[in-house]
C-alpha positions in Angstrom: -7.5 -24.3 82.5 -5.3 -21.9 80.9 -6.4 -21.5 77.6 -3.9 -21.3 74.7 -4.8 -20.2 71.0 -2.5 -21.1 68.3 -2.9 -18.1 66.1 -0.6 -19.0 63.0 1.7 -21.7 62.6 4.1 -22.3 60.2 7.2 -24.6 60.1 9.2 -21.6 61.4 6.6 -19.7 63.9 4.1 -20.0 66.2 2.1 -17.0 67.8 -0.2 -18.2 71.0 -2.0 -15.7 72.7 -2.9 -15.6 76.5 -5.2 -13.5 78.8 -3.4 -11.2 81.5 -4.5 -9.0 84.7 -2.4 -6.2 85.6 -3.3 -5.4 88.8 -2.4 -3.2 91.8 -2.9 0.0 93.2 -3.8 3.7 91.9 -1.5 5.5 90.2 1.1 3.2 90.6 1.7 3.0 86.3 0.2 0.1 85.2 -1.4 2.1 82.1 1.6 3.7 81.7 3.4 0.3 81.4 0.5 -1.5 78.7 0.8 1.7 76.4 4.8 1.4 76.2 4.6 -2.1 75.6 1.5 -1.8 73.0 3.5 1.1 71.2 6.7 -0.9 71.9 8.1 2.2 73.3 6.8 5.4 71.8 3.7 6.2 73.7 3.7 6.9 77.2 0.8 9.0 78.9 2.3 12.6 79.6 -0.9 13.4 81.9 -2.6 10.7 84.7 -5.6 9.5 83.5 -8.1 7.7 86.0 -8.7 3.9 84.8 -12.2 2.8 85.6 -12.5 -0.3 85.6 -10.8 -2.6 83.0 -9.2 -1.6 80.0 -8.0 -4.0 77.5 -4.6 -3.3 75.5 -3.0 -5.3 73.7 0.7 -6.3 72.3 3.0 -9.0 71.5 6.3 -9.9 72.1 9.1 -12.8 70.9 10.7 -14.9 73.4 13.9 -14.3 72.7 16.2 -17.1 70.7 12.7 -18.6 69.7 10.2 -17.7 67.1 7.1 -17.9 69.4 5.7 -15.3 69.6 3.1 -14.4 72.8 -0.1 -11.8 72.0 -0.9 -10.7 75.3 -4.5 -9.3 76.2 -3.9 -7.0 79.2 -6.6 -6.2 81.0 -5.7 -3.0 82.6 -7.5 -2.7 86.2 -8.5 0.5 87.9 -6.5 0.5 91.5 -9.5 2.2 93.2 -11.4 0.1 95.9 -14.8 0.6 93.9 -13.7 -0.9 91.0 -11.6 -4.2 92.6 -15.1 -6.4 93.1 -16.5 -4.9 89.1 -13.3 -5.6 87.6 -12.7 -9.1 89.0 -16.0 -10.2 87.0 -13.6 -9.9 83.8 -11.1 -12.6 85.1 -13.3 -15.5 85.0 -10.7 -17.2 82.6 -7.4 -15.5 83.4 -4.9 -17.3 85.2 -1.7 -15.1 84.1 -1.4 -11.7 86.6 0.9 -8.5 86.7 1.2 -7.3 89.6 2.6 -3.7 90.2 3.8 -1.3 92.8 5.5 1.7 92.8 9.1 1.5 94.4 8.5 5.0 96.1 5.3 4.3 98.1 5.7 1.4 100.2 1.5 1.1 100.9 1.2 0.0 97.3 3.6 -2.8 97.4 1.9 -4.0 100.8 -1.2 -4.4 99.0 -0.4 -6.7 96.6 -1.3 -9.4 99.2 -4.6 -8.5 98.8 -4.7 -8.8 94.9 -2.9 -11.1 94.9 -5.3 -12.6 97.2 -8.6 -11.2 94.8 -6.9 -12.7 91.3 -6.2 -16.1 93.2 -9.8 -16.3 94.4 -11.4 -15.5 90.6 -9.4 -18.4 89.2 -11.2 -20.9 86.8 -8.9 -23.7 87.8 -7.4 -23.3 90.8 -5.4 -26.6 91.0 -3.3 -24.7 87.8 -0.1 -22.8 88.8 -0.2 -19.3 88.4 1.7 -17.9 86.0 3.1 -14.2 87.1 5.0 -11.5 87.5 5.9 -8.4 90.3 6.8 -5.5 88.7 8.2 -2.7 91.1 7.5 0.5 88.2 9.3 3.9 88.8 12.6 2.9 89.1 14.0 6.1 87.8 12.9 7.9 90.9 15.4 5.6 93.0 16.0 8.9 95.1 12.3 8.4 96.7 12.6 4.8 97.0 10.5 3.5 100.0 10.7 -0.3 98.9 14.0 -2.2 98.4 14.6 -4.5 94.9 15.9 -7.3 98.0 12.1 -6.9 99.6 10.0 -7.1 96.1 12.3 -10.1 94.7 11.7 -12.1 98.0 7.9 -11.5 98.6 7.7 -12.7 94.6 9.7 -15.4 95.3 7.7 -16.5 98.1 4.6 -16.7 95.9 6.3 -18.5 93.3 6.1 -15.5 90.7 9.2 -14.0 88.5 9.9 -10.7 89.8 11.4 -7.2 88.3 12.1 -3.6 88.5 11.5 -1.5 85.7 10.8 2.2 84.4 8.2 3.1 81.9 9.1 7.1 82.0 11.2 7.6 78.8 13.9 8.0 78.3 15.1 5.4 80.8 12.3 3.3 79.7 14.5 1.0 78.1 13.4 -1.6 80.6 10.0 -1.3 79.8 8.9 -4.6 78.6 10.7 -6.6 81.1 7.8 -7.9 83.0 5.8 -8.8 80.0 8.9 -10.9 78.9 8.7 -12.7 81.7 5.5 -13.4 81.3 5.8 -14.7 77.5 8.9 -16.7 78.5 7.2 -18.3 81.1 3.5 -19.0 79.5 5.7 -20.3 76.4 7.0 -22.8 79.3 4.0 -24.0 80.4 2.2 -24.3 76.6 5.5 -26.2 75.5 5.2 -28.7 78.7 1.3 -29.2 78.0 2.3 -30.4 74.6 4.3 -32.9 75.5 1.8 -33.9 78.5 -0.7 -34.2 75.3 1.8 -36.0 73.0 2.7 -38.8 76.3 -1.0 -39.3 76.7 -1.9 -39.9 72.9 1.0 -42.1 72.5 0.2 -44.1 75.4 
């Protein structure tokens, strides 16, 4: 099962934290996009760095016209094939994933069948839905686009994810969180709805 934490309550606020894999191929920004959203905006990697691995970043975000807030543990994996196998050994109890592609090379959104495929297949609880998002990174090179918003948003869609395009190259980088909005909106969701499974069941 999806585990949630409450982290503080208080009449006014609640913070729950949740466990996330960003996945998809090399280079395609995925450290890029967990530093901007960690630094809410005012780091971003100047030189392409070589994630081996799984690297875990953190941040937190309010779901906007709420006061929940979601603490998301990212766990940053390396796009290389040596590392896909290693890495999935760290999502024994993750059932949140980010997948991204780059807009401008179309053999990185192909593969995220096949992590899609690899996060599916490490699932604790399988009978859960997954909670997700695409996230098509490098939209401010539109010139060099190779994969169409229309494409991404139906191939999301079709594996009932939330998807979005997004730039985490300032200073267009306004857009930067989008994806891991989506993802607080939509784990806020699903805690909210297991409450009031819980609260049925207890007042049965």
């Amino acid at each position: 099962m999806v585990k949630t934490t409450i982290g503080k309550a208080t009449e006014h606020s609640v913070t729950l934290r949740c466990k996330v894999a960003v996945v998809g191929e090399a280079a395609v920004g995925k450290t890029a996009l967990c530093q901007m959203f960690q630094s809410k905006g005012t780091l971003f990697p100047k030189n392409y760095k070589l994630t081996a691995g799984v690297e875990l970043v953190t941040g937190s975000i309010t779901v906007p016209g709420t006061t929940t807030v979601v603490e998301q543990y990212l766990h940053d994996t390396g796009g290389q094939a040596v590392f896909k196998d290693w890495a999935a050994k760290y999502w024994s109890d993750i059932s949140i994933v980010m997948l991204v592609y780059d807009i401008t090379r179309q053999e990185t959104f192909a593969a995220l069948t096949q992590w899609l495929e690899l996060v599916k297949s490490k699932r604790p609880d399988k009978e859960l839905p997954l909670i997700g998002v695409v996230v098509g990174n490098k939209r401010d090179m539109d010139i060099r686009r190779q994969v169409q918003a229309t494409a991404g948003e139906d191939w999301a869609r079709g594996q009932g994810l939330e998807f979005c395009e997004v730039s985490a190259m300032p200073p267009t980088a306004k857009d930067y969180d989008k994806g891991f909005l989506s993802i607080a909106e939509k784990y806020a969701s699903f805690y909210e709805q297991q409450m009031k499974e819980m609260k049925k069941t207890f007042s049965a």
